[in-house]
C-alpha positions in Angstrom: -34.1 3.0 -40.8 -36.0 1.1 -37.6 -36.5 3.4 -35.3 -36.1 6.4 -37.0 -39.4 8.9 -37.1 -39.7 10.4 -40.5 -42.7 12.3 -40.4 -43.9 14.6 -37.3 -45.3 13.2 -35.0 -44.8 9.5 -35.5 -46.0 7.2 -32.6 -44.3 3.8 -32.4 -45.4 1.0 -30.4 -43.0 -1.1 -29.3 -43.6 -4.6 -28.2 -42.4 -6.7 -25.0 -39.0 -7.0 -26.6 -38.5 -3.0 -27.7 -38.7 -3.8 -31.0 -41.5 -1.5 -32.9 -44.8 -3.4 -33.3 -46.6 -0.2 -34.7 -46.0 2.7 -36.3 -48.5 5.8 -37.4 -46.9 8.9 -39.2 -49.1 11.9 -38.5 -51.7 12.4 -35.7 -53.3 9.4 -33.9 -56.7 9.1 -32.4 -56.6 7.6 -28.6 -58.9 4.8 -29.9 -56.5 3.7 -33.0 -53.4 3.9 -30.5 -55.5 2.4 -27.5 -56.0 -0.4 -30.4 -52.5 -0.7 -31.1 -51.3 -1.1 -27.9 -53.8 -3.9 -26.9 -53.1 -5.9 -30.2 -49.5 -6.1 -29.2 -50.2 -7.1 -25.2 -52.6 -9.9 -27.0 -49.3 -11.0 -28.7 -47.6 -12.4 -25.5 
């Protein structure tokens, strides 16, 4: 099921390759997704 949002709204992250990194099902907070996204950049 990659790729497939089960819950509304899911936020994926995906990494350099467009594979998903992250995913939250429900609301996200700026600060949790602003987290998310710079884990992954720090990944390569």
């Amino acid at each position: 099921m990659q790729g497939k949002a089960v819950a509304t709204p899911t936020t994926l992250v995906l990494d350099r390759k467009g594979r998903i990194a992250a995913r939250v099902s429900g609301p996200v907070t700026r600060a949790t997704l602003e987290g998310l996204v710079d884990d992954v950049l720090a990944e390569g």
